[in-house]
C-alpha positions in Angstrom: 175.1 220.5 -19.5 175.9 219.8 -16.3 173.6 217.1 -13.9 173.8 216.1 -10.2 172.3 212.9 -11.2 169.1 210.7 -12.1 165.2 210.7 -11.8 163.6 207.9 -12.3 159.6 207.5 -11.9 158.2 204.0 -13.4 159.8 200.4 -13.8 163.4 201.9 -12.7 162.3 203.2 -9.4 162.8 200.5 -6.4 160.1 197.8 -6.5 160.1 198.2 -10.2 161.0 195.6 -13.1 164.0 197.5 -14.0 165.4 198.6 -10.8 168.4 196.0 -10.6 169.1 197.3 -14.0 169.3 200.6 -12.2 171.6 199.5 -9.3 173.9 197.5 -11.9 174.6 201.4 -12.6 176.2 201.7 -9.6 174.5 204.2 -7.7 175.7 205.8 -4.7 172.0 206.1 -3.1 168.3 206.9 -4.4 166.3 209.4 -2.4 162.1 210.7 -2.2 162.1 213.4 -5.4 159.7 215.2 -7.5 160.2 217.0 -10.9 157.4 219.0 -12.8 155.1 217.2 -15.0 152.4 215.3 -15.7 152.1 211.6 -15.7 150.5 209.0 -18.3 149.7 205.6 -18.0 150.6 204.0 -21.4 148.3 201.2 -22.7 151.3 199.1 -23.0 151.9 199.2 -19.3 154.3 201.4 -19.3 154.7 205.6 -17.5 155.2 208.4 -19.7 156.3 211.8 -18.3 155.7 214.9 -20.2 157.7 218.2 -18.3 155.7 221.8 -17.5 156.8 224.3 -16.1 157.3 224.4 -12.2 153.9 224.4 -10.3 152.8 227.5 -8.0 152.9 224.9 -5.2 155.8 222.6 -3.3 155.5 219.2 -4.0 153.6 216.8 -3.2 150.7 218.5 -4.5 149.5 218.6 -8.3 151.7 219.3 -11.3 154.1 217.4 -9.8 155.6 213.6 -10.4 157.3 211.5 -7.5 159.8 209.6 -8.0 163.3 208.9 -7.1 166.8 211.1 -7.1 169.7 208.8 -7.8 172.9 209.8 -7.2 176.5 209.1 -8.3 180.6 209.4 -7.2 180.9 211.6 -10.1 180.0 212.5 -13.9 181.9 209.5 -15.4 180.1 207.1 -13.6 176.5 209.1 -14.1 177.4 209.2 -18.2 178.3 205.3 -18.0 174.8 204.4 -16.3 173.1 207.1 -18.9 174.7 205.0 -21.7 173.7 202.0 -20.1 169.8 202.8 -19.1 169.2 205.0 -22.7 168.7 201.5 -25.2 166.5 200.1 -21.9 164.6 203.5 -22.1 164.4 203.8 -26.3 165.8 206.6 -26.3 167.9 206.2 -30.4 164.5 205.2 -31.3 162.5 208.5 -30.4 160.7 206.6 -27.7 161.8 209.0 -24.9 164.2 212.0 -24.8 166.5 212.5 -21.9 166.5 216.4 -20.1 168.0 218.0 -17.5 164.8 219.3 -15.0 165.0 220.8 -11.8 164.2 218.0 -9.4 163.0 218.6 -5.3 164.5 216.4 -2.8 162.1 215.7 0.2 163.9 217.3 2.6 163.0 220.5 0.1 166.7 220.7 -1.3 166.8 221.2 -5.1 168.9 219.9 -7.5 169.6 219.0 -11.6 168.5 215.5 -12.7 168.5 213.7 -16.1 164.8 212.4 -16.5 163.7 210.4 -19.2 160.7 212.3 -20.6 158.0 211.6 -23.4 158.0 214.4 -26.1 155.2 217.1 -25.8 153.9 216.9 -29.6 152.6 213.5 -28.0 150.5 214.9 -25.7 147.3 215.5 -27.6 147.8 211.7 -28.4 148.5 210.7 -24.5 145.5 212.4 -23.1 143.0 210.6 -26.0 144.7 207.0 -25.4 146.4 207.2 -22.2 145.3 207.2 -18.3 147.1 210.6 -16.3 147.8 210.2 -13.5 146.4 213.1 -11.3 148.2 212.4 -8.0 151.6 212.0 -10.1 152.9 208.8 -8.6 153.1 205.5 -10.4 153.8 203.2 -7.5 150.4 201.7 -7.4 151.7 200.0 -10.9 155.1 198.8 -9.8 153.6 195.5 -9.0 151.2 194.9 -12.1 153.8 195.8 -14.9 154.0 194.0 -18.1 
């Protein structure tokens, strides 16, 4: 399946506990992005992203999540940082699942983006113990994580 990079949303995103994890990776450059979705606040501190389907409207407006696009020289170096940020992410333990999603730029161009997503039979579960986040954007958490 082919990928023209990264989204990131939470702790990876710049300002966020992980992001010189992220840029370890290598990255060529990180830009404004949004993919379809809607966004938990996890008791644990943590985001969780569960994909929907493409809202009527462009982003920013609701059903979508901001984040960041990261980019990279080629598909070798965006499978070495996937293999690098999937244990970080819990991804062999079930935690979260990695997808391809169609991911806007700002600028309105559209692209293909890994994205590190929590798995739909949990949502019933995230909307009894988790906070959404209606305006998509978990920035105003980058500088209280755990």
């Amino acid at each position: 399946m082919e990928s023209d990079g990264l989204f990131v949303y939470g702790t990876l995103r710049e300002g966020g506990s992980n992001h010189a994890w992220l840029r370890r990776t290598g990255p060529e450059g990180l830009t404004r992005a949004w993919v379809a979705g809607r966004l938990f606040h996890l008791p644990t501190g943590y985001p969780a992203l569960v994909a929907t389907a493409e809202p009527p409207m462009p982003p920013p407006a609701a059903g979508w999540v901001k984040g960041e696009f990261v980019g990279y020289e080629d598909e070798a170096d965006l499978e070495a940082a996937l293999a690098d940020l999937d244990p970080l992410e819990g991804v062999e333990e079930g935690l979260f699942t990695r997808e391809i999603r169609p991911v806007v730029l700002e600028g309105g161009h559209r692209y293909r983006a890994w994205v590190y997503v929590f798995h739909v039979e949990r949502l019933p579960r995230l909307e009894r113990e988790a906070v959404e986040l209606a305006d998509g954007d978990w920035a105003p958490y980058l500088s209280r994580e755990p």
